[in-house]
N, C-alpha and C positions, 0 to 999 in steps of 0.2 A: 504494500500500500504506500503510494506517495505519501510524505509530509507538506503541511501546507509552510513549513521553514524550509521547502528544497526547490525552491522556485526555479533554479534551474532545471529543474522536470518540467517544467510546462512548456510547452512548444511559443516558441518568438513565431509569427505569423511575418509575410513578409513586409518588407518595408512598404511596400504600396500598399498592402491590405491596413497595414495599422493608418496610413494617412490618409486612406477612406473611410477606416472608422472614424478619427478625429474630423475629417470633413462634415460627415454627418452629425456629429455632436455638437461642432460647434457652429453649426446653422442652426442651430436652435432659436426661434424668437422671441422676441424683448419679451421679459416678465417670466420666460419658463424658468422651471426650480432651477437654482443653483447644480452644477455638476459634483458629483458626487465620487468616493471613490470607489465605486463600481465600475463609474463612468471611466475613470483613467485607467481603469484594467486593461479597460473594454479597448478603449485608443492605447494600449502600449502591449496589447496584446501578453498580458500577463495574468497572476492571479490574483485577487485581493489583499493575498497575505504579504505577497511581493512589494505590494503599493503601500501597504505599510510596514513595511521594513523599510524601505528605504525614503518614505517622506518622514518615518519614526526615526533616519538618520541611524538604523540598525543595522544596516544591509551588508557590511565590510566581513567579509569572509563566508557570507550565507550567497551574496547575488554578485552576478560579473557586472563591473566598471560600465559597458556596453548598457546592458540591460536597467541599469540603473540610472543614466542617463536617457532611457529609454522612455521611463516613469514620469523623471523631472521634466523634460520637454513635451509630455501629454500633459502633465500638471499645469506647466504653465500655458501653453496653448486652450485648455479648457477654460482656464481662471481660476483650481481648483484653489479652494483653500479649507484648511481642516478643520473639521466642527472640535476647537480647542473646550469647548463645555464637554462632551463626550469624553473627550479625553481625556480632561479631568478626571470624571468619576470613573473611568477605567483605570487611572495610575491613581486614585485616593488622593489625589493633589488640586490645588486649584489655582497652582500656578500664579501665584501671588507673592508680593514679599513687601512686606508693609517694612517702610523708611522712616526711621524717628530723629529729628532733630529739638533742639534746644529752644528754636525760634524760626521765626521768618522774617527777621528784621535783618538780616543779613545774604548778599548775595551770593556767600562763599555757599548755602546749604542750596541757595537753587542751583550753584554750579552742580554740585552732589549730587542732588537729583537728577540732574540732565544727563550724567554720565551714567549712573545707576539705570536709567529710564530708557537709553540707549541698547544698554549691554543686555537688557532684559527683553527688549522688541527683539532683538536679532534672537531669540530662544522661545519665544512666545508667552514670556511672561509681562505680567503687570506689577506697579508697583504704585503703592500708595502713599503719599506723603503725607505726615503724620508729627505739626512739632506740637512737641510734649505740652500741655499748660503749664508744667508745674517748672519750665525750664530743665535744670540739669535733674531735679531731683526722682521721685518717683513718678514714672508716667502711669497716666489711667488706661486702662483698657478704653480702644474708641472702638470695640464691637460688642454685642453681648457676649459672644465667647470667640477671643479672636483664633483660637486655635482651631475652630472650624472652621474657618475662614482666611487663614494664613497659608503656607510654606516656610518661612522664613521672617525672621529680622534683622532690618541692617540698622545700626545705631550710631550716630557720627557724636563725636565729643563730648557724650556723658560716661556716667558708669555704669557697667555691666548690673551691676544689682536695680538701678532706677527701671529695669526692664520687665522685674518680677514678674508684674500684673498681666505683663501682654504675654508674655513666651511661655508662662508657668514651666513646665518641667522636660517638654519635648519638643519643642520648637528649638530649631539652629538659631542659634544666633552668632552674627558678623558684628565687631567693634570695628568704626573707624575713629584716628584722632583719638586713643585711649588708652589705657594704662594698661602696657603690650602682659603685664605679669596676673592682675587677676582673674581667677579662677573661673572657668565658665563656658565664656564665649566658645566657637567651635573654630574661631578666624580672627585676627586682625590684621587691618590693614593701618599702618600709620604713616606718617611722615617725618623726615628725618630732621625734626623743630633744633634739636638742641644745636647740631653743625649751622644750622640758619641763621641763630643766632650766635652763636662764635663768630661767623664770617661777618654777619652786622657789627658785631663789636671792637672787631679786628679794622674795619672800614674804619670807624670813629675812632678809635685808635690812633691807627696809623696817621688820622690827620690831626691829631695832634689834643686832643680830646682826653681829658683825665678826670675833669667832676661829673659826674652823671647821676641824673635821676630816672629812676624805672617809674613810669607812671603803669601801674602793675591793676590788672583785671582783675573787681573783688566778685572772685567767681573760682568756687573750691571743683575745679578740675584739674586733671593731669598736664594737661598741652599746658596748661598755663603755669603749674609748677614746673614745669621744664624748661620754660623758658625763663622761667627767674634764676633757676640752679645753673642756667648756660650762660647768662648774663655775669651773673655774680662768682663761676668759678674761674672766666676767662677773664676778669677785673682781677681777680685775688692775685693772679701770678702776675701782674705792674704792680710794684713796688707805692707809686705814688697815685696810681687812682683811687678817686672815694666816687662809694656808691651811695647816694640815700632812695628808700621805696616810698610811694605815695598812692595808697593803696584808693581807684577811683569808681562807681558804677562803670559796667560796660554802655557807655551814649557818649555822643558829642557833648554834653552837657556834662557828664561826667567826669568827661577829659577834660573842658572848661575848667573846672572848679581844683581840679587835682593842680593842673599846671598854674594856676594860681598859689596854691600852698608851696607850689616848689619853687615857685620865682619869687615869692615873698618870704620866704624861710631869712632864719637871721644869716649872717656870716656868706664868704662868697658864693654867688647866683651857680647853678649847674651850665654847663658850656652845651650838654645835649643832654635830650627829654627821649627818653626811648620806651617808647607805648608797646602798649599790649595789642594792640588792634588800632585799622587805619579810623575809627571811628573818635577813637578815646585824643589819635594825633591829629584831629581835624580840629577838635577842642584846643587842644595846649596851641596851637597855630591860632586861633581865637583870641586863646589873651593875650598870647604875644603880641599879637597886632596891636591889640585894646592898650598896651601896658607901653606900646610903642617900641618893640623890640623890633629890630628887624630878620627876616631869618632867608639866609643860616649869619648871618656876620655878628650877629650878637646872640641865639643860639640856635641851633641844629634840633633837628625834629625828625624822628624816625615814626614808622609803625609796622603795621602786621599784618597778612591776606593779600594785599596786592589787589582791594578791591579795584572799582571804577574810581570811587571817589578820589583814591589818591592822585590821578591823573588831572581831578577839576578843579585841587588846592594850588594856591599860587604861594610861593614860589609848588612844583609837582614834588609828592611825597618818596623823599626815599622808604623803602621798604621792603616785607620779603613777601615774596607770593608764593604760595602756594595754588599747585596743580589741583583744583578743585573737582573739575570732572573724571580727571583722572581718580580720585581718590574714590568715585563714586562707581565710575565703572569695575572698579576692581575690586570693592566692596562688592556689587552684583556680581563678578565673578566668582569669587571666594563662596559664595552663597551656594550658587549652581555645581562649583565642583564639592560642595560639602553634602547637596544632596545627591549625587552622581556618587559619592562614594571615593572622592578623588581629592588628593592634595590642593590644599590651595597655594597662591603664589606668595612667596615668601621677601621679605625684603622691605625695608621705609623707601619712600617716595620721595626725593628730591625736592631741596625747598630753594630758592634761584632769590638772588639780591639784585634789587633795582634799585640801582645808584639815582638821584636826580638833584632837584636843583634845594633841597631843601637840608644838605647837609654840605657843609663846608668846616674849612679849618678854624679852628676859634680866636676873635679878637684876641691880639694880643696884652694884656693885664698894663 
Protein backbone atom coordinates (compact mmCIF):
# COMPACT_ATOMS: atom_id res chain seq x y z
CA UNK A 1 0.00 0.00 0.00
CA UNK A 2 1.24 3.52 -0.83
CA UNK A 3 1.93 6.14 1.96
CA UNK A 4 0.39 9.31 1.58
CA UNK A 5 4.30 10.64 2.84
CA UNK A 6 5.66 8.99 -0.46
CA UNK A 7 4.50 11.33 -3.00
CA UNK A 8 6.90 10.27 -5.02
CA UNK A 9 4.55 7.26 -5.88
CA UNK A 10 2.16 9.24 -7.52
CA UNK A 11 2.47 9.68 -11.12
CA UNK A 12 3.70 13.76 -12.27
CA UNK A 13 1.11 13.85 -15.20
CA UNK A 14 2.71 15.79 -18.18
CA UNK A 15 3.70 19.09 -18.22
CA UNK A 16 0.86 20.05 -20.70
CA UNK A 17 -1.72 18.11 -18.98
CA UNK A 18 -0.80 19.94 -15.56
CA UNK A 19 -1.02 23.45 -17.51
CA UNK A 20 -4.43 22.52 -18.66
CA UNK A 21 -5.57 21.63 -15.44
CA UNK A 22 -4.38 25.03 -14.14
CA UNK A 23 -5.93 26.68 -17.35
CA UNK A 24 -9.11 25.45 -16.32
CA UNK A 25 -8.84 26.40 -12.75
CA UNK A 26 -7.89 29.49 -13.10
CA UNK A 27 -10.62 30.62 -15.48
CA UNK A 28 -12.71 30.45 -12.81
CA UNK A 29 -15.18 33.79 -12.56
CA UNK A 30 -15.06 36.61 -10.28
CA UNK A 31 -16.67 35.71 -6.97
CA UNK A 32 -16.04 31.74 -7.24
CA UNK A 33 -14.62 30.07 -3.87
CA UNK A 34 -11.22 30.68 -3.32
CA UNK A 35 -8.86 27.75 -4.76
CA UNK A 36 -8.30 25.22 -2.44
CA UNK A 37 -5.78 22.64 -1.86
CA UNK A 38 -7.33 20.09 -3.76
CA UNK A 39 -7.21 22.43 -6.24
CA UNK A 40 -3.27 22.78 -6.48
CA UNK A 41 -3.07 18.98 -6.58
CA UNK A 42 -5.25 18.88 -9.11
CA UNK A 43 -2.98 21.62 -11.35
CA UNK A 44 0.43 20.16 -10.04
CA UNK A 45 -0.76 16.81 -10.66
CA UNK A 46 0.15 15.48 -7.23
CA UNK A 47 -1.59 14.31 -4.05
CA UNK A 48 -2.88 16.36 -1.37
CA UNK A 49 -0.44 15.14 1.03
CA UNK A 50 2.21 16.26 -1.21
CA UNK A 51 0.68 19.86 -1.35
CA UNK A 52 1.18 19.87 2.17
CA UNK A 53 4.31 18.82 2.76
CA UNK A 54 5.73 21.05 0.89
CA UNK A 55 3.44 24.58 1.21
CA UNK A 56 3.84 22.98 5.26
CA UNK A 57 7.64 23.73 4.15
CA UNK A 58 8.19 19.69 5.16
CA UNK A 59 8.80 18.32 1.88
CA UNK A 60 13.07 18.00 2.08
CA UNK A 61 13.86 14.41 1.87
CA UNK A 62 10.04 13.17 1.45
CA UNK A 63 9.51 15.14 -2.28
CA UNK A 64 12.20 15.88 -5.26
CA UNK A 65 13.32 19.79 -5.70
CA UNK A 66 11.21 19.31 -9.31
CA UNK A 67 8.03 18.24 -7.95
CA UNK A 68 8.08 20.79 -5.38
CA UNK A 69 8.47 23.51 -7.29
CA UNK A 70 5.80 21.84 -9.16
CA UNK A 71 3.23 22.78 -6.17
CA UNK A 72 4.62 26.35 -5.42
CA UNK A 73 4.05 27.51 -9.19
CA UNK A 74 0.32 25.81 -9.12
CA UNK A 75 0.12 27.77 -5.66
CA UNK A 76 0.94 30.71 -6.99
CA UNK A 77 -0.73 30.61 -10.37
CA UNK A 78 -4.07 29.62 -8.45
CA UNK A 79 -3.65 32.50 -5.68
CA UNK A 80 -3.69 29.75 -3.26
CA UNK A 81 -3.35 30.71 0.16
CA UNK A 82 -3.62 28.45 3.22
CA UNK A 83 -6.65 28.59 5.45
CA UNK A 84 -3.89 29.55 8.58
CA UNK A 85 -7.25 29.04 11.03
CA UNK A 86 -7.35 25.40 10.09
CA UNK A 87 -4.08 25.16 10.65
CA UNK A 88 -4.12 26.34 13.77
CA UNK A 89 -6.37 23.88 15.23
CA UNK A 90 -4.45 21.03 13.54
CA UNK A 91 -0.97 22.03 15.11
CA UNK A 92 -2.90 23.26 18.61
CA UNK A 93 -1.24 26.80 17.87
CA UNK A 94 -2.77 29.94 16.88
CA UNK A 95 0.08 31.25 15.72
CA UNK A 96 0.21 34.22 17.67
CA UNK A 97 2.83 35.83 19.86
CA UNK A 98 1.79 38.72 21.96
CA UNK A 99 4.71 41.70 22.34
CA UNK A 100 4.89 43.47 25.69
CA UNK A 101 6.42 46.66 26.15
CA UNK A 102 6.91 49.35 28.91
CA UNK A 103 5.14 52.02 26.97
CA UNK A 104 4.30 53.63 23.76
CA UNK A 105 5.63 56.89 24.34
CA UNK A 106 8.69 55.90 22.77
CA UNK A 107 9.65 55.07 19.09
CA UNK A 108 12.42 52.62 19.96
CA UNK A 109 9.39 50.00 20.90
CA UNK A 110 7.56 50.74 17.57
CA UNK A 111 10.88 50.06 15.82
CA UNK A 112 10.49 46.59 18.00
CA UNK A 113 7.51 45.85 16.76
CA UNK A 114 8.06 46.46 13.08
CA UNK A 115 10.99 44.09 13.13
CA UNK A 116 9.08 41.58 15.30
CA UNK A 117 5.97 42.10 12.81
CA UNK A 118 8.10 41.50 9.99
CA UNK A 119 9.95 38.31 10.85
CA UNK A 120 6.42 36.89 11.91
CA UNK A 121 4.41 37.64 8.25
CA UNK A 122 7.40 35.93 6.57
CA UNK A 123 6.03 32.41 8.83
CA UNK A 124 2.49 33.32 9.08
CA UNK A 125 2.40 34.47 12.33
CA UNK A 126 0.72 37.54 14.15
CA UNK A 127 1.67 39.55 16.60
CA UNK A 128 0.04 41.61 19.06
CA UNK A 129 1.27 44.78 20.63
CA UNK A 130 0.66 44.91 24.20
CA UNK A 131 2.48 47.98 26.42
CA UNK A 132 2.19 46.85 29.99
CA UNK A 133 -0.13 49.80 32.05
CA UNK A 134 1.65 49.15 34.97
CA UNK A 135 5.13 50.01 32.97
CA UNK A 136 8.19 47.80 33.95
CA UNK A 137 6.23 46.38 36.61
CA UNK A 138 3.66 43.59 36.60
CA UNK A 139 1.80 43.33 33.48
CA UNK A 140 -2.01 42.40 33.52
CA UNK A 141 -3.21 39.72 31.51
CA UNK A 142 -5.02 41.70 28.28
CA UNK A 143 -7.16 38.37 27.51
CA UNK A 144 -9.21 36.36 29.62
CA UNK A 145 -6.86 33.44 29.49
CA UNK A 146 -4.08 34.45 27.33
CA UNK A 147 -2.61 31.01 27.17
CA UNK A 148 -5.53 30.16 24.94
CA UNK A 149 -4.95 32.57 22.91
CA UNK A 150 -1.03 32.96 22.64
CA UNK A 151 2.00 30.83 21.35
CA UNK A 152 4.42 32.99 22.70
CA UNK A 153 5.83 36.03 24.57
CA UNK A 154 8.24 38.46 23.51
CA UNK A 155 9.03 41.09 26.39
CA UNK A 156 11.44 44.09 25.53
CA UNK A 157 13.02 45.80 28.77
CA UNK A 158 11.25 44.62 31.78
CA UNK A 159 11.73 41.69 33.95
CA UNK A 160 11.08 38.31 33.23
CA UNK A 161 8.99 37.94 36.44
CA UNK A 162 6.53 41.29 35.57
CA UNK A 163 5.21 38.41 32.81
CA UNK A 164 3.73 36.01 35.42
CA UNK A 165 0.16 36.84 34.66
CA UNK A 166 0.29 36.45 30.98
CA UNK A 167 2.61 33.37 30.29
CA UNK A 168 1.67 31.52 33.62
CA UNK A 169 3.77 28.25 33.57
CA UNK A 170 3.81 27.06 29.66
CA UNK A 171 4.11 29.73 27.41
CA UNK A 172 7.92 30.47 25.90
CA UNK A 173 8.93 33.28 26.65
CA UNK A 174 11.76 35.76 24.80
CA UNK A 175 13.51 38.69 26.99
CA UNK A 176 14.72 41.53 24.83
CA UNK A 177 16.98 44.57 26.41
CA UNK A 178 17.01 42.35 29.87
CA UNK A 179 18.97 40.83 32.56
CA UNK A 180 20.60 38.15 30.11
CA UNK A 181 21.12 35.88 33.94
CA UNK A 182 17.49 35.59 35.27
CA UNK A 183 15.86 32.42 35.42
CA UNK A 184 13.07 31.63 33.08
CA UNK A 185 12.81 33.04 29.80
CA UNK A 186 13.45 30.35 27.15
CA UNK A 187 15.77 33.28 24.91
CA UNK A 188 17.29 36.54 25.17
CA UNK A 189 18.19 38.71 22.85
CA UNK A 190 20.09 41.86 24.20
CA UNK A 191 22.33 44.48 23.06
CA UNK A 192 25.73 45.15 23.77
CA UNK A 193 24.76 48.70 26.04
CA UNK A 194 27.74 48.41 28.36
CA UNK A 195 30.67 48.72 25.12
CA UNK A 196 28.17 51.62 23.88
CA UNK A 197 28.79 53.33 26.50
CA UNK A 198 32.48 52.83 27.12
CA UNK A 199 32.83 54.17 23.59
CA UNK A 200 30.58 57.33 24.55
CA UNK A 201 32.66 57.91 27.34
CA UNK A 202 35.93 57.35 25.66
CA UNK A 203 34.51 60.13 22.85
CA UNK A 204 34.16 62.67 25.84
CA UNK A 205 37.19 61.78 27.15
CA UNK A 206 39.24 61.96 24.68
CA UNK A 207 38.03 65.51 24.15
CA UNK A 208 39.15 66.51 26.99
CA UNK A 209 36.11 66.00 29.25
CA UNK A 210 36.74 65.05 33.07
CA UNK A 211 33.47 66.57 35.26
CA UNK A 212 30.58 64.72 34.30
CA UNK A 213 27.14 64.21 35.40
CA UNK A 214 24.98 61.07 34.50
CA UNK A 215 21.47 62.44 34.24
CA UNK A 216 20.46 58.63 35.16
CA UNK A 217 16.61 57.05 34.38
CA UNK A 218 14.79 56.75 37.67
CA UNK A 219 13.55 53.53 36.28
CA UNK A 220 14.67 50.12 38.22
CA UNK A 221 15.65 48.18 35.05
CA UNK A 222 18.70 46.21 33.99
CA UNK A 223 19.60 48.38 30.54
CA UNK A 224 19.63 51.06 32.76
CA UNK A 225 21.88 49.73 35.54
CA UNK A 226 24.26 48.94 32.88
CA UNK A 227 24.64 51.70 31.78
CA UNK A 228 25.58 53.56 34.81
CA UNK A 229 28.07 50.59 35.92
CA UNK A 230 29.75 51.24 32.18
CA UNK A 231 29.77 54.82 32.73
CA UNK A 232 31.12 54.96 36.18
CA UNK A 233 33.78 51.99 35.69
CA UNK A 234 35.26 53.52 32.55
CA UNK A 235 35.53 57.13 34.64
CA UNK A 236 37.08 55.01 37.65
CA UNK A 237 40.22 54.06 35.60
CA UNK A 238 41.11 58.42 34.89
CA UNK A 239 42.73 59.36 37.75
CA UNK A 240 41.04 62.86 37.63
CA UNK A 241 37.58 62.41 36.45
CA UNK A 242 34.47 63.00 38.84
CA UNK A 243 31.27 61.66 38.28
CA UNK A 244 28.13 63.11 40.04
CA UNK A 245 24.30 61.19 39.32
CA UNK A 246 21.11 63.09 39.14
CA UNK A 247 18.79 60.79 39.24
CA UNK A 248 15.53 62.31 36.70
CA UNK A 249 11.65 60.95 35.60
CA UNK A 250 12.07 59.34 32.06
CA UNK A 251 10.33 62.87 29.93
CA UNK A 252 11.75 65.95 28.43
CA UNK A 253 10.51 67.47 31.41
CA UNK A 254 12.38 65.30 33.50
CA UNK A 255 15.58 65.99 31.96
CA UNK A 256 14.60 69.66 32.20
CA UNK A 257 14.58 69.78 35.98
CA UNK A 258 17.48 67.03 36.58
CA UNK A 259 19.81 69.30 34.32
CA UNK A 260 18.81 72.07 36.25
CA UNK A 261 20.09 70.48 39.78
CA UNK A 262 23.26 69.71 37.88
CA UNK A 263 24.12 73.16 36.52
CA UNK A 264 23.10 74.78 39.70
CA UNK A 265 24.89 72.31 42.04
CA UNK A 266 27.47 74.38 44.33
CA UNK A 267 31.34 74.02 43.24
CA UNK A 268 32.44 73.65 39.57
CA UNK A 269 29.58 73.25 36.79
CA UNK A 270 29.90 69.47 34.84
CA UNK A 271 31.66 70.16 31.21
CA UNK A 272 29.17 67.04 29.96
CA UNK A 273 25.41 65.86 30.90
CA UNK A 274 25.25 62.32 29.66
CA UNK A 275 21.59 61.17 29.62
CA UNK A 276 19.98 58.12 29.85
CA UNK A 277 17.65 58.47 26.92
CA UNK A 278 17.45 61.12 23.82
CA UNK A 279 14.23 62.35 25.77
CA UNK A 280 15.67 63.07 29.27
CA UNK A 281 18.90 65.07 26.72
CA UNK A 282 16.37 67.04 24.92
CA UNK A 283 15.54 68.60 28.41
CA UNK A 284 19.08 69.28 29.82
CA UNK A 285 19.44 71.14 26.15
CA UNK A 286 16.36 73.19 27.41
CA UNK A 287 17.96 74.78 30.33
CA UNK A 288 20.83 75.10 28.99
CA UNK A 289 19.46 77.27 26.49
CA UNK A 290 17.12 78.94 29.22
CA UNK A 291 20.36 79.29 31.64
CA UNK A 292 22.19 80.76 28.59
CA UNK A 293 24.72 78.04 28.16
CA UNK A 294 25.70 77.54 24.82
CA UNK A 295 26.32 73.85 23.69
CA UNK A 296 28.62 72.10 23.26
CA UNK A 297 31.26 75.34 24.11
CA UNK A 298 30.06 75.62 27.60
CA UNK A 299 28.72 72.17 27.91
CA UNK A 300 28.22 68.88 25.91
CA UNK A 301 25.13 67.00 25.95
CA UNK A 302 24.99 63.38 25.09
CA UNK A 303 21.80 60.66 25.15
CA UNK A 304 20.55 57.36 24.27
CA UNK A 305 18.24 55.29 21.30
CA UNK A 306 19.23 57.22 18.49
CA UNK A 307 15.72 58.39 18.24
CA UNK A 308 14.28 60.92 15.46
CA UNK A 309 14.25 63.55 17.89
CA UNK A 310 17.98 63.69 18.32
CA UNK A 311 18.34 64.73 14.63
CA UNK A 312 15.45 67.83 15.31
CA UNK A 313 17.68 69.28 18.45
CA UNK A 314 19.90 72.02 17.56
CA UNK A 315 22.97 72.11 17.96
CA UNK A 316 21.87 67.59 16.45
CA UNK A 317 22.23 65.05 19.50
CA UNK A 318 25.26 63.13 19.93
CA UNK A 319 24.33 59.64 20.99
CA UNK A 320 24.19 55.86 20.77
CA UNK A 321 21.47 54.19 18.64
CA UNK A 322 20.53 51.30 18.98
CA UNK A 323 19.24 48.64 16.09
CA UNK A 324 15.64 48.77 17.12
CA UNK A 325 14.02 46.54 14.54
CA UNK A 326 16.69 44.49 14.55
CA UNK A 327 16.39 43.75 18.10
CA UNK A 328 12.67 42.93 17.29
CA UNK A 329 13.09 40.66 14.47
CA UNK A 330 15.38 38.52 16.27
CA UNK A 331 13.20 38.47 19.33
CA UNK A 332 10.46 36.92 16.77
CA UNK A 333 13.10 34.74 15.69
CA UNK A 334 14.29 33.22 18.91
CA UNK A 335 10.53 32.65 19.56
CA UNK A 336 9.95 30.51 16.36
CA UNK A 337 13.18 28.48 16.67
CA UNK A 338 12.13 27.85 20.57
CA UNK A 339 9.00 26.51 19.30
CA UNK A 340 10.50 24.42 16.39
CA UNK A 341 12.57 22.90 18.94
CA UNK A 342 15.66 24.61 17.79
CA UNK A 343 18.52 26.90 19.17
CA UNK A 344 18.07 30.21 19.04
CA UNK A 345 20.79 32.91 17.89
CA UNK A 346 23.10 33.79 20.28
CA UNK A 347 25.19 36.88 20.70
CA UNK A 348 24.32 41.01 21.95
CA UNK A 349 23.60 43.35 19.06
CA UNK A 350 25.71 46.04 18.27
CA UNK A 351 25.15 49.57 19.62
CA UNK A 352 26.99 52.38 16.85
CA UNK A 353 27.95 56.13 18.34
CA UNK A 354 26.64 59.09 16.59
CA UNK A 355 29.02 61.77 16.82
CA UNK A 356 27.21 65.33 16.12
CA UNK A 357 27.29 68.64 16.73
CA UNK A 358 26.31 68.72 20.40
CA UNK A 359 29.49 67.50 21.87
CA UNK A 360 32.79 69.26 21.77
CA UNK A 361 35.95 69.88 23.71
CA UNK A 362 35.40 72.00 26.82
CA UNK A 363 35.90 75.73 27.49
CA UNK A 364 38.99 76.08 28.72
CA UNK A 365 38.79 77.18 32.82
Amino acid sequence: MTSPDAPESVPVPARAGVRAARAALTGRPAGARPPTSRDVASAAGVSQATVSLVLGDKWRGRVSERTAELVREAARELGYRPNLAARSLRLGRTRTALLVVPAMTSEFFAQVYAGAAKVAAEHGFGVVLYPSPEGIGPARDPFDSARTALDGVIASSMAAGALASIRGSDLPLVMLDSDPEEPGPAAHVNLDIADGVRRLTEHLLDLGHRRFTHIAADVDSWTFVVRARALADTLAAVPDAELRTVRAELSVDGGRRAAQRALHSPGPHPTALVCDDDFLAAGACKTAHRLGLRIPHDVSITGFDGLTLATALEPELTTLTLPAEQVGARGMAALLAVLEGRPAETGDLPVSLAVRGSTAAPRPA
